[in-house]
MILO-856144 format. One line per 5 residues: number of its first residue (from 1); for each residue x, y, z of C-alpha. Coordinates in steps of 0.5 Angstrom, whole numbers, always signed. Example, Ala and Ser with C-alpha at 12.3 -4.5 7.8 and 13.67 -1.06 7.14 Angstrom:
1 = +25,-9,+16 | +27,-2,+14
//
This chain:
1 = -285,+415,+203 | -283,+419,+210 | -278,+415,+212 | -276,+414,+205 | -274,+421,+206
6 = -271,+421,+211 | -267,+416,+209 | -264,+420,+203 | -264,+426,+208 | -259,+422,+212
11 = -255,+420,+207 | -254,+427,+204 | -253,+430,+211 | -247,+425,+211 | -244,+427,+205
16 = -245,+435,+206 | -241,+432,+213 | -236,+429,+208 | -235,+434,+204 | -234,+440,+210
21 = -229,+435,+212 | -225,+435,+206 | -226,+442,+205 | -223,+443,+212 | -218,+450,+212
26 = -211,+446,+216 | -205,+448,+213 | -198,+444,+214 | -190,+447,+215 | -186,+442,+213
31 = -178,+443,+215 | -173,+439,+212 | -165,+439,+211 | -163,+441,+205 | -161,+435,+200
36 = -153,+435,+201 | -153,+427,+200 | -156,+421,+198 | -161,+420,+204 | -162,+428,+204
41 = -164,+428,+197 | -169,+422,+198 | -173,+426,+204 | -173,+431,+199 | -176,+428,+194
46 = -181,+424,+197 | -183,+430,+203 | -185,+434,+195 | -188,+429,+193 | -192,+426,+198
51 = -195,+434,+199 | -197,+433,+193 | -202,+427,+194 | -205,+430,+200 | -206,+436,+197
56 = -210,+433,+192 | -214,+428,+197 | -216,+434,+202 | -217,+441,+197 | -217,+445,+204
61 = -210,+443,+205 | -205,+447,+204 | -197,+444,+205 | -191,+449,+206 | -184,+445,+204
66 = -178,+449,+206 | -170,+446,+206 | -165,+449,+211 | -157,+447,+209 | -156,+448,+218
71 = -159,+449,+224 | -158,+456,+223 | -162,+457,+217 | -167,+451,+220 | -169,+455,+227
76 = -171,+461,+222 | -174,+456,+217 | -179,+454,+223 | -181,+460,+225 | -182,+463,+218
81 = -187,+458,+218 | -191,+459,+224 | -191,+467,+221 | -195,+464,+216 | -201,+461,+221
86 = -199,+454,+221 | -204,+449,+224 | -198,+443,+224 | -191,+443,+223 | -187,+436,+221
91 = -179,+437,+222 | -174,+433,+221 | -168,+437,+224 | -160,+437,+222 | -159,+437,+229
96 = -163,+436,+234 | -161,+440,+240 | -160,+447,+237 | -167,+446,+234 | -171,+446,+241
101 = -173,+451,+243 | -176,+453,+236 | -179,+447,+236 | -182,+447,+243 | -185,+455,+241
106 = -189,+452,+236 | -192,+447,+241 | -192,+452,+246 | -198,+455,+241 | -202,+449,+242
111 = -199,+447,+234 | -199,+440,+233 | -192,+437,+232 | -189,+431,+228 | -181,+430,+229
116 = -177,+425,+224 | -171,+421,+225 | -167,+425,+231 | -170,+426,+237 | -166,+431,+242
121 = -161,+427,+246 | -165,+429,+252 | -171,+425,+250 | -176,+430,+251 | -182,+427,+248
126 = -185,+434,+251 | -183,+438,+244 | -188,+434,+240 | -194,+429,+239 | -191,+425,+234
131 = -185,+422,+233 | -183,+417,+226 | -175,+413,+225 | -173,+408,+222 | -170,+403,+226
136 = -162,+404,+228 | -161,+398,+232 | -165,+394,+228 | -161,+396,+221 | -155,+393,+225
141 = -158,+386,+227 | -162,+385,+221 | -155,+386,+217 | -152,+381,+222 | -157,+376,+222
146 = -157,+376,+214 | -149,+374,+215 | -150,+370,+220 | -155,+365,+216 | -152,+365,+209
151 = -144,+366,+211 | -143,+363,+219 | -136,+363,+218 | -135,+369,+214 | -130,+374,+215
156 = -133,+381,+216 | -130,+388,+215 | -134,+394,+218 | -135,+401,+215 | -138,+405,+220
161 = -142,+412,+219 | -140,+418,+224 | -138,+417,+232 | -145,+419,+234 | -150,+415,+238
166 = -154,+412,+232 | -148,+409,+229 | -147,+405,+235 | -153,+403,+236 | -152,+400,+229
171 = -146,+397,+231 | -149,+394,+238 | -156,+391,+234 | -150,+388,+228 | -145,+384,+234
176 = -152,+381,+236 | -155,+379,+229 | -148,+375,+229 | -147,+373,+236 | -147,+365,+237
181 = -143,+365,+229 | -137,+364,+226 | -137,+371,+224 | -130,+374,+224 | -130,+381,+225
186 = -124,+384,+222 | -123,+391,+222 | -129,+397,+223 | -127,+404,+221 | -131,+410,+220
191 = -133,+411,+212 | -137,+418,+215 | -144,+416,+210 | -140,+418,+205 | -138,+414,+199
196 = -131,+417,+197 | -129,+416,+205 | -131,+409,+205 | -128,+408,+198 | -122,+409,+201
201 = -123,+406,+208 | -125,+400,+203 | -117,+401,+199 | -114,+400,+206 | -118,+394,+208
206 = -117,+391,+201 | -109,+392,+202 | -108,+391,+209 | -113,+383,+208 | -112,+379,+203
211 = -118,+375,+205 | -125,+378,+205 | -132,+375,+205 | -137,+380,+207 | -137,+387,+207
216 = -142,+391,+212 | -143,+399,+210 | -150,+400,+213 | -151,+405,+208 | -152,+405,+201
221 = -149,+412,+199 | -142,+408,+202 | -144,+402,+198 | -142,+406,+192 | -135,+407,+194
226 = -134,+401,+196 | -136,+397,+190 | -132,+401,+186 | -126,+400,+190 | -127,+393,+189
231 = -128,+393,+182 | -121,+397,+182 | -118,+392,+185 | -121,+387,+181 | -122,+383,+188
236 = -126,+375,+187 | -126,+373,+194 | -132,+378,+196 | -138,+374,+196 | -143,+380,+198
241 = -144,+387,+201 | -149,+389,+205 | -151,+396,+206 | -157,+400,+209 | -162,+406,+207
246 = -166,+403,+200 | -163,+408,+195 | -166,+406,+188 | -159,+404,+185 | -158,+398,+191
251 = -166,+397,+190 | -165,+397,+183 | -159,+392,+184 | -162,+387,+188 | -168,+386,+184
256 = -163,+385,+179 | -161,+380,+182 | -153,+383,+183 | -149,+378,+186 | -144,+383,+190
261 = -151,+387,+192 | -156,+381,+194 | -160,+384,+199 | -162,+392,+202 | -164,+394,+209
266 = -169,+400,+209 | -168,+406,+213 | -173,+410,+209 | -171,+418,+207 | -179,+416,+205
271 = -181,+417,+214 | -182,+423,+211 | -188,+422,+208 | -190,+417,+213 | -190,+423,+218
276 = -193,+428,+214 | -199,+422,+212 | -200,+421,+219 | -201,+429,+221 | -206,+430,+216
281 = -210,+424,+219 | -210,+428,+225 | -214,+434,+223 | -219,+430,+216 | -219,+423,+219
286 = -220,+425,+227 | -216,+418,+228 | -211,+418,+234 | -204,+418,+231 | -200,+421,+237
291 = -194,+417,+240 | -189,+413,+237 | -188,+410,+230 | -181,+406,+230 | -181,+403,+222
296 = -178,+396,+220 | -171,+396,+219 | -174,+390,+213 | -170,+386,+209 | -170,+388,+202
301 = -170,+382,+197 | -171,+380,+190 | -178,+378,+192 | -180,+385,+195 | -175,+389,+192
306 = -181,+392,+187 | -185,+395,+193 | -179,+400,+195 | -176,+401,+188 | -178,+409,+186
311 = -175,+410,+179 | -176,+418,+179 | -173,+419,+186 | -166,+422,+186 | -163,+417,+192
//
């Protein structure tokens, strides 16, 4: 009988130590860009929505989600959230230079920081305990290995994103995927990640060669536009586009079986809610989550699109 007592002691003991735990008063700043396009958007809905799933798993958890349209406004954002009393700030930044010095006062003050996305140029791994990003090399070489082994001979034009260091890197990371191919590339222009720039860099290419196999826009927002420049001119010759980010309507596409959309590559606005998901750990799980967590670029496909279709988001 003793010991049987013991035993539901125990056990009571725990679960009073589970339920402490859950109980646990921590309170999480999230700062976000505000949703001025397609992939902005997606990082909203989903920072939203994933505030709402932790704060139902963990009722002692509070989650502040604020939106900035700049860098500006983002600094002011920061330190409104750490007048609030936050034990944790997760920031994707609009830019990250001119937002350093906010993020390192929180840091300062012993605040755990997550960073998402862009790091500072100078690397400094100092203003923060977390990092989560997609993979931008990846994004290129996983695109370019698709062409490579579906269309060896093809001949490529490029739509690039803005002369800024991670579109060269998704440049550098394509020209590998298809080396040791036939893979032309025909022409590469900057289409700005946005689909009426890239619809008419897409009119230009389609006027200037009369011949095109693959379009390469690494973006899905640009994808947009260059579908309807190929629609509009009633182009045959095109086999496929491959663009990047999986927003809903190319996901939606590719399990659709869309012949000019086959497949996606993820560069996920949901990196957010990864970052947010892990933070959280750090304070309920007691789980190491420090360092850097670097996302597949993985290839969408009608057999796993199902998996990275969110109907309700609005990218």
């Amino acid at each position: 009988m003793r010991k049987r007592l013991l035993g539901v002691a125990v056990v009571m003991a725990a679960l009073a130590g589970t339920v402490h735990a859950a109980d646990k008063k921590v309170t999480i700043g999230v700062s976000i860009p505000a949703a001025d396009h397609g992939w902005t958007s997606g990082v909203v809905f989903h920072a939203e929505r994933v505030a709402k799933l932790l704060m139902a798993e963990h009722p002692g958890l509070n989650v502040i989600v604020k939106t900035s349209p700049d860098a500006a406004s983002q600094a002011n954002a920061v330190q409104d959230l750490e007048t609030q009393g936050i034990d944790a700030l997760v920031i994707l930044p609009s830019d990250p230079d001119p937002l350093v010095n906010a993020i390192k006062e929180v840091k300062d003050k012993g605040k755990f920081v997550a960073l998402v996305d862009r790091a500072p140029s100078n690397n400094d791994n100092s203003v923060r305990d977390l990092y989560v990003a997609g993979n931008n090399p990846a994004l290129g070489q996983t695109a370019g290995e698709y062409i490579k082994k579906n269309t060896p001979d093809a001949q490529v034009v490029v739509i690039r994103g803005l002369p800024i260091p991670i579109d060269q890197q998704r440049q550098d990371g394509f020209d590998k995927g298809i080396a040791g191919s036939n893979v032309k590339v025909l022409d590469r222009q900057y289409g700005n990640w946005n689909r009426d720039d890239a619809f008419k860099v897409m009119q230009d290419y389609l006027t200037k060669f009369p011949k095109i196999d693959v379009v390469w826009c690494q973006d899905d927002d640009m994808a947009v536009g260059v579908l309807q420049a190929i629609d509009q001119a009633k182009r045959t010759d095109i086999k496929y586009v491959v663009a990047g980010a999986g927003s809903k309507d190319m996901i939606k596409k590719v399990m659709d079986g869309d012949k000019l959309i086959p497949v996606d590559v993820l560069y996920p606005p949901a990196m957010i809610g990864t970052a947010m998901e892990l933070t959280a750990a750090n304070f309920y799980d007691q789980v190491p989550v420090r360092g850097s967590y670097i996302l597949d670029a993985t290839l969408v496909t009608k057999d796993n699109a199902k998996d990275f279709y969110f109907a309700e988001s609005p990218f």
